[in-house]
C-alpha positions in Angstrom: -3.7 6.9 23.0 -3.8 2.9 21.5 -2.3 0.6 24.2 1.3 0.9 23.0 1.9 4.6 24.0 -0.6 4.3 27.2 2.0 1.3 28.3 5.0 3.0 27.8 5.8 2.0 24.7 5.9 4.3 21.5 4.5 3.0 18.4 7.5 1.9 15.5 6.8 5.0 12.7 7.5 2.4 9.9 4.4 -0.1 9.5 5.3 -3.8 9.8 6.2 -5.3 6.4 7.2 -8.6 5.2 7.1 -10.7 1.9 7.7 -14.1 1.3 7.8 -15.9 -2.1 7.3 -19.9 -2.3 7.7 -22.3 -5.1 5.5 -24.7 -4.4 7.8 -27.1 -3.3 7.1 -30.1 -0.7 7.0 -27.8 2.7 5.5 -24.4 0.9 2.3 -24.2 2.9 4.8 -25.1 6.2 6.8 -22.7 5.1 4.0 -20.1 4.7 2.2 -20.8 8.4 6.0 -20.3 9.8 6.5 -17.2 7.8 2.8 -16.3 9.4 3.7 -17.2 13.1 6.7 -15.1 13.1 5.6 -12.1 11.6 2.7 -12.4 14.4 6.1 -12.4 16.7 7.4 -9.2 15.3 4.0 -7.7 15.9 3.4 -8.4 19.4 7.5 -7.3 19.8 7.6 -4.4 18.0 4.2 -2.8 18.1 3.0 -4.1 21.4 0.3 -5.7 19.7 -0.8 -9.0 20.8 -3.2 -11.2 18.3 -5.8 -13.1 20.1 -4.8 -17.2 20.4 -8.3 -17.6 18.2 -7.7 -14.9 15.5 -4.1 -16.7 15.0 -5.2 -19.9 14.4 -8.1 -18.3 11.7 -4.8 -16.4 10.3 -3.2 -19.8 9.9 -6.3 -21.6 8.9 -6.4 -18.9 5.9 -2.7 -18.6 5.0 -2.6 -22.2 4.7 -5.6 -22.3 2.1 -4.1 -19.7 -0.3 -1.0 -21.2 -0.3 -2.2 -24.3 -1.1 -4.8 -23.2 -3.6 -1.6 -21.3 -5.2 -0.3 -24.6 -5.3 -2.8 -26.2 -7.1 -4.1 -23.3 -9.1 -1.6 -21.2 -10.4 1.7 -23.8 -10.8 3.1 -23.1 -7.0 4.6 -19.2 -7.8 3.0 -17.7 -5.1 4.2 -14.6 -2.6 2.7 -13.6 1.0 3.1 -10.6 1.5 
């Protein structure tokens, strides 16, 4: 059993899903880490399933880069899904 169902807890049937789009618009990449840090929320709420303080920062760290690079690269349009 993973640590949800050995706690009590059953694990949600649906997975955990979420898209964003962006426009590249002054606050995107913001916009994107906040989008990231809540979604880590929903994961740690939902499935039980808490992200170590290091791995969020690197999840952060990484969401920022591809937004920006969307930015920069490929006229702002960008989606995280």
């Amino acid at each position: 059993a993973d640590g949800a169902e050995s706690a009590g807890h059953a694990a949600p049937a649906q997975p955990l899903h979420h898209t964003a789009h962006f426009d590249g618009s002054p606050g995107s990449v913001a916009a994107a880490r906040a989008v990231t840090t809540r979604f880590l929320h929903r994961l740690e709420a939902e499935w039980c399933a808490r992200v170590p303080e290091r791995t969020t920062g690197d999840l952060h760290l990484v969401v920022s880069e591809l937004a920006t690079n969307a930015e920069r690269h490929a006229g702002g349009f960008h989606a995280l899904e």
